[in-house]
PALUMDO-352840 format. One record per residue (C-alpha): residue number from 1; residue in three letters; x, y, z. Coordinates in pm, 1 decimal. Example, Ala and Ser with C-alpha at 12.3 -4.5 7.8 and 13.67 -1.06 7.14 Angstrom:
BEGIN
{1; "Ala"; {1230.0; -450.0; 780.0}}
{2; "Ser"; {1367.0; -106.0; 714.0}}
END
This chain:
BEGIN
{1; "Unk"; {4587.6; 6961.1; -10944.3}}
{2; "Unk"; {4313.3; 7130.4; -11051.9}}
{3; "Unk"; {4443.5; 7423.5; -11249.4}}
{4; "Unk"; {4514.4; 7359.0; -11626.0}}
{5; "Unk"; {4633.7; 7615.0; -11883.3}}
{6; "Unk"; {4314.8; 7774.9; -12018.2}}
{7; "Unk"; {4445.4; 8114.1; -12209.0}}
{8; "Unk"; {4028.8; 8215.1; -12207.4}}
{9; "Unk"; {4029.8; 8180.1; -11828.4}}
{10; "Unk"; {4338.4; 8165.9; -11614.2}}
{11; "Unk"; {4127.4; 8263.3; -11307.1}}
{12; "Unk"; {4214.7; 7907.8; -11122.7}}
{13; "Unk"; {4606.2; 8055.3; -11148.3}}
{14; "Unk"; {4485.1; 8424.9; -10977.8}}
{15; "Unk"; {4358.0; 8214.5; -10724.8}}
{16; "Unk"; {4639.5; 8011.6; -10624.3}}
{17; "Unk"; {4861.1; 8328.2; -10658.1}}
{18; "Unk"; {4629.4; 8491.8; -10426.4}}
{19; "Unk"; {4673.7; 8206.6; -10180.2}}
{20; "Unk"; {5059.1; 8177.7; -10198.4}}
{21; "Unk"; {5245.6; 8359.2; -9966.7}}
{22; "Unk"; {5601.8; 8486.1; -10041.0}}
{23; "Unk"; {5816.2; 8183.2; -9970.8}}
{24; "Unk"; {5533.5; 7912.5; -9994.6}}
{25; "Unk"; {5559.0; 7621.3; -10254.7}}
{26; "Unk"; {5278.3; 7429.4; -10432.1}}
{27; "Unk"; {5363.6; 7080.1; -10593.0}}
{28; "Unk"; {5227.5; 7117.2; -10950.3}}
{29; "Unk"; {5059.4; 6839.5; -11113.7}}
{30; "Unk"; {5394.7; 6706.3; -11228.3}}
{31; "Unk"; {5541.9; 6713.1; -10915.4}}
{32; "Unk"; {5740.7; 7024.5; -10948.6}}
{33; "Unk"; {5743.1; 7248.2; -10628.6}}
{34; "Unk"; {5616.6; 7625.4; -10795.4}}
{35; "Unk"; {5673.4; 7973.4; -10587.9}}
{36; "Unk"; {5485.3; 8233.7; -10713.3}}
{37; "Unk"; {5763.4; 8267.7; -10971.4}}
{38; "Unk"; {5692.5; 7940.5; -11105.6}}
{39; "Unk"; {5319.3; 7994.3; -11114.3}}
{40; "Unk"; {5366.9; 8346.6; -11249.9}}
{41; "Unk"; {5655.9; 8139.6; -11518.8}}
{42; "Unk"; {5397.6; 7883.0; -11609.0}}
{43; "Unk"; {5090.7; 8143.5; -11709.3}}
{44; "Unk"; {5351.6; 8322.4; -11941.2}}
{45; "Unk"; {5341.5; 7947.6; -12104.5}}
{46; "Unk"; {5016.8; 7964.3; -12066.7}}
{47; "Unk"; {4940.6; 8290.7; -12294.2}}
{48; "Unk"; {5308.8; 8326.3; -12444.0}}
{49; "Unk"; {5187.9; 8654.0; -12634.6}}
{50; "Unk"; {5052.6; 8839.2; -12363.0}}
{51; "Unk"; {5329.3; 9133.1; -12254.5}}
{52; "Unk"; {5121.1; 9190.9; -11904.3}}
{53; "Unk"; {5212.7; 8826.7; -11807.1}}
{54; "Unk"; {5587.2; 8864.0; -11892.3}}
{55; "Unk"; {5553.3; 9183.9; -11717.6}}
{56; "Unk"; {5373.8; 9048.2; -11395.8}}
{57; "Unk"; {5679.0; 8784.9; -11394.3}}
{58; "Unk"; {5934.0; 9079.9; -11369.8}}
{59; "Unk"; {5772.3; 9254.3; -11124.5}}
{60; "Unk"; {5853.7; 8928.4; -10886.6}}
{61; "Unk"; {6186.5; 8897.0; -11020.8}}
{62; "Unk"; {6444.8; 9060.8; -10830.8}}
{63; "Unk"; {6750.5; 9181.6; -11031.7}}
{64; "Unk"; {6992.5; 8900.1; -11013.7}}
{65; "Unk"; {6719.1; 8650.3; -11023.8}}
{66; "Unk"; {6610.7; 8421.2; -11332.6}}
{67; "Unk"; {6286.8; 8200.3; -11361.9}}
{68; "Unk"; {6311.6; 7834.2; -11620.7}}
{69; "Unk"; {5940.0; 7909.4; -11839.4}}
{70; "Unk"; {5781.5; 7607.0; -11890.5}}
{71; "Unk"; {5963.0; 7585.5; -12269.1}}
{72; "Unk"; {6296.3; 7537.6; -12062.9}}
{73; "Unk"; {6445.5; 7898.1; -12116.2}}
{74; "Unk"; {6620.8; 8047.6; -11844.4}}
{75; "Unk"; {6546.5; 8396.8; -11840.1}}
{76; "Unk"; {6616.5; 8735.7; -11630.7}}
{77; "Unk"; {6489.1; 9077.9; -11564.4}}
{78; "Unk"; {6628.7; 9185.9; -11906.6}}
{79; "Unk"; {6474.8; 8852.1; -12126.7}}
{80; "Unk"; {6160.6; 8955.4; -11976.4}}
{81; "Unk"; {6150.0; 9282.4; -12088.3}}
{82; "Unk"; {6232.7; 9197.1; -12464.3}}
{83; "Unk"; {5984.9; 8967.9; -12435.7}}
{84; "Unk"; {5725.5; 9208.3; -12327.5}}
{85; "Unk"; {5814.8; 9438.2; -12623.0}}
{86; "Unk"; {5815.9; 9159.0; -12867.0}}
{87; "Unk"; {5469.8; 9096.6; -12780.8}}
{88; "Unk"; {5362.6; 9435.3; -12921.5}}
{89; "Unk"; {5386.3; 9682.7; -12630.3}}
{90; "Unk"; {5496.3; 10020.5; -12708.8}}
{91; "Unk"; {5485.6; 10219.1; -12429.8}}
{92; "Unk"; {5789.3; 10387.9; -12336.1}}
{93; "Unk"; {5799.9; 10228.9; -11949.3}}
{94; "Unk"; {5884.9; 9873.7; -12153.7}}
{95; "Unk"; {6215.0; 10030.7; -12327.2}}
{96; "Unk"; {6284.4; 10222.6; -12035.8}}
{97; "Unk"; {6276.9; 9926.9; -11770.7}}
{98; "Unk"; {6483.2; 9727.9; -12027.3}}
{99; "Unk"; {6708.5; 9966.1; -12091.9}}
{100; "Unk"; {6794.5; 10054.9; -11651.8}}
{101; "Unk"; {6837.3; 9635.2; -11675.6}}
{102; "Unk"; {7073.2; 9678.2; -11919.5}}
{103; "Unk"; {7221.2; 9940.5; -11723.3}}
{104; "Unk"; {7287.5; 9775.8; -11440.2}}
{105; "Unk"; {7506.7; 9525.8; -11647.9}}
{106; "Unk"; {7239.0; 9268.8; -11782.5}}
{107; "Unk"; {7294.1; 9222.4; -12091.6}}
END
């Protein structure tokens, strides 16, 4: 209950990532049950600009897997990384993890 998005310090969500276990559910404030996708999903609302928190999303995601962000989108493996380059990251691992999604038949 206590955690609230704060882009200056998101500390409160390290924590409670820290504390989930793989599998584990919290019940968010409004009453949604959150794995650590959903936690990871709800800092990228959190600080929608920031490419290391779409890319700490994809790291949890496995390849057939999508995540709902907190704007509604569904998005996979792929979405993520074009969102990571559209916030500004330009280092080749971005365009080469989206482009062995894309390989693998994401689209």
């Amino acid at each position: 209950e206590a955690i609230r998005c704060d882009p200056d310090d998101l500390d409160n969500y390290n924590d409670l990532l820290d504390e989930l276990a793989r599998g584990e559910t919290v019940r968010w404030h409004d009453g949604r049950q959150l794995d650590r996708k959903g936690v990871l999903a709800e800092i990228v609302g959190c600080v929608p600009d920031e490419s290391w928190a779409y890319s700490n999303l994809r790291d949890a995601l496995g390849p057939d897997e999508t995540v709902q962000l907190r704007n509604g989108r569904v998005i996979d493996r792929s979405g993520l990384g074009a969102e990571i380059i559209r916030c500004g990251s330009r280092n080749s691992f971005a365009y080469s993890s989206l482009a062995d999604d894309l390989a693998a038949g994401e689209t």
